[in-house]
C-alpha positions in Angstrom: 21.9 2.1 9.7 21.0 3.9 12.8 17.3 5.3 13.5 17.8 8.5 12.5 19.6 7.7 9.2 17.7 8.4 6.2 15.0 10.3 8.1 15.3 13.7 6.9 13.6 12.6 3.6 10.6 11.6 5.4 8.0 14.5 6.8 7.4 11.6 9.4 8.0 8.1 10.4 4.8 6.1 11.7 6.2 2.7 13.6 3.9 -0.4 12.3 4.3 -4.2 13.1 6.2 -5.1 10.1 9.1 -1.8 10.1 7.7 1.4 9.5 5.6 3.7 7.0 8.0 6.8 5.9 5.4 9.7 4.9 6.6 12.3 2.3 5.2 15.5 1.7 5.6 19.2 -0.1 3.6 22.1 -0.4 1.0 21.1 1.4 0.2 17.5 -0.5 1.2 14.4 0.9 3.7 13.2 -2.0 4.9 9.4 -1.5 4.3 6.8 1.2 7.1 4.4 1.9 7.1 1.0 3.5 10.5 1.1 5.8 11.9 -2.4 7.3 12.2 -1.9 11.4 15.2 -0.1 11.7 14.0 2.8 11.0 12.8 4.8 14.2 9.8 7.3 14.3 10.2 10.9 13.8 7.3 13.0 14.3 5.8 15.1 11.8 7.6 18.0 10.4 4.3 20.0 9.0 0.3 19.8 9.4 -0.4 17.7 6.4 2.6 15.0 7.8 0.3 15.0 10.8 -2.9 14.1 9.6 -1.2 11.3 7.2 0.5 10.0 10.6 -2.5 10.2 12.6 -4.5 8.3 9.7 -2.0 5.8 9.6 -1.6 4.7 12.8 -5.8 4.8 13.1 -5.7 2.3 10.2 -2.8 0.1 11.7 -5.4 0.2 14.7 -8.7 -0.7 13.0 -8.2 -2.1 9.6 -11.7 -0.5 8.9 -10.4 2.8 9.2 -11.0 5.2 6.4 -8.6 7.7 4.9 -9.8 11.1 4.2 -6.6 13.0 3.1 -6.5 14.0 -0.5 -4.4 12.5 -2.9 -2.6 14.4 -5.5 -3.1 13.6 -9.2 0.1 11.4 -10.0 0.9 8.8 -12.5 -0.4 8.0 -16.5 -3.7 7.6 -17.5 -3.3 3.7 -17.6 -2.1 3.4 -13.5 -4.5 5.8 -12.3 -6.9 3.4 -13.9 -6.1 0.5 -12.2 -5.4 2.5 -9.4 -9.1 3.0 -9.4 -10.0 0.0 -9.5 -7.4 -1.3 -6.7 -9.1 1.2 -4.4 -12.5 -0.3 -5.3 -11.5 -3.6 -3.6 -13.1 -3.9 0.0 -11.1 -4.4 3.1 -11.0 -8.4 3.9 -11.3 -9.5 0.3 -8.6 -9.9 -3.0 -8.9 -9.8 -6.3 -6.3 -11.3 -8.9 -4.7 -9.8 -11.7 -6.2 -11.2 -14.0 -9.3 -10.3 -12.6 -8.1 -6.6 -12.4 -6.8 -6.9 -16.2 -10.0 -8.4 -17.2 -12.7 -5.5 -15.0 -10.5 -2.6 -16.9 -10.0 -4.2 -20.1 -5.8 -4.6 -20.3 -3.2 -7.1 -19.1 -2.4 -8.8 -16.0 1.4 -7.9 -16.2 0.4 -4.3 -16.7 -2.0 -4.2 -14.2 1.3 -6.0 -11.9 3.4 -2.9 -13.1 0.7 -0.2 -12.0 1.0 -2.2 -8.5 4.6 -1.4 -8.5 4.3 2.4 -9.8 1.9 2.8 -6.6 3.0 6.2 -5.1 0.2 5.8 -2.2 0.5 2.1 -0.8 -2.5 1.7 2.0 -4.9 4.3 0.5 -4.7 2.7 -2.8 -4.3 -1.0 -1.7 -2.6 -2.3 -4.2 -1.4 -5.0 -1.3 -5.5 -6.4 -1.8 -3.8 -8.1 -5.7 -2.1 -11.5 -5.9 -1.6 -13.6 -8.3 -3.8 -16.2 -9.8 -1.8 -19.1 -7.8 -0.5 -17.2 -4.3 0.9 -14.2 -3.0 1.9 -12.7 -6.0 4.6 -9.3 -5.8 4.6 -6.8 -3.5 6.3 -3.3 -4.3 8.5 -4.3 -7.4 9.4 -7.2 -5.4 8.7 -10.6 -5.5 11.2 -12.7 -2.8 9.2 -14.9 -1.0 11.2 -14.8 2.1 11.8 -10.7 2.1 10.6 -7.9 3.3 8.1 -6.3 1.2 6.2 -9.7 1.1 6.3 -9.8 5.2 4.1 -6.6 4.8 1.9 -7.7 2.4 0.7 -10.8 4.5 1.0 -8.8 7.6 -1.6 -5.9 5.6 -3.7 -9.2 4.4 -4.3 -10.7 7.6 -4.5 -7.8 9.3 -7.6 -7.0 7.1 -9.1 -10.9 8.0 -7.4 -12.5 4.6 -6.1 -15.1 6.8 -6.3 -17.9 3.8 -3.9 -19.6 1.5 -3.6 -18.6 -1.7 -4.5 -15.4 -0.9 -7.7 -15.6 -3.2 -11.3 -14.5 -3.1 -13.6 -16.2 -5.6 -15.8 -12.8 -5.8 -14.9 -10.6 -9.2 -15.6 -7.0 -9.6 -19.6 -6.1 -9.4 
């Protein structure tokens, strides 16, 4: 696939370390973000609210502190935007497991696994911050050690000073 290919579904294209992060948008709401292996090229952004994602992005790929500000829309069931909630409560630097998810809302691990996977908003909602009780756990419906989606994951992880095997934090929810 060439650069360009696939592009025009993105609003824009921010280049990271591990590929890319395709950034969708309509009617004024960021819509989707998209992890994209590297090669896809950048495309600069195609409306205002494209810009500010892209600009927040590329702070964050910067400074792992960084916060976003951009509004999120309302997306999902009752049940992911639940665990969503609690995924976004996780600080920077620090994981939590499954289980420990499942156990601080009150449901399952695997559920809380498939609300990971639903995740329209990877990055703001840092669903990347969840492994498993023994390692690195999925990544983005995906769960092959060796591919890409997993590369991102322990590029986000370290990147946000998890730099430890198994990916594991002995702290629980507060």
């Amino acid at each position: 696939m060439n650069p360009t290919q696939g592009s025009n579904i993105f609003s824009a294209i921010v280049a990271a370390p591990f590929g890319a992060i395709g950034i969708r948008t309509d009617a004024g709401i960021v819509t989707e973000l998209v992890y994209l292996p590297p090669h896809f090229g950048e495309k600069a952004a195609t409306d205002a609210v494209a810009d500010i994602v892209a600009r927040q992005l590329e702070n964050y790929l910067c400074d792992a502190d960084f916060p976003f500000t951009f509004p999120l829309p309302e997306v999902g069931s009752a049940f992911q935007r639940k665990v969503w909630a609690a995924i976004a409560s996780i600080p920077r630097g620090t994981v939590r497991t499954y289980g420990q998810v499942a156990k601080h809302i009150g449901s399952a691990p695997r559920a809380v696994g498939q609300a990971c996977g639903a995740n329209w908003f990877p990055l703001v909602i840092p669903c990347h911050r969840v492994t498993a009780a023994g390692g690195l756990g999925g990544f983005a419906q995906s769960d092959d050690e060796n591919g890409f989606q997993l590369s991102v994951k322990r590029w986000l992880l370290a990147h946000e000073g998890v730099n430890h095997s198994p990916w594991q934090q002995q702290t629980i929810f507060g």
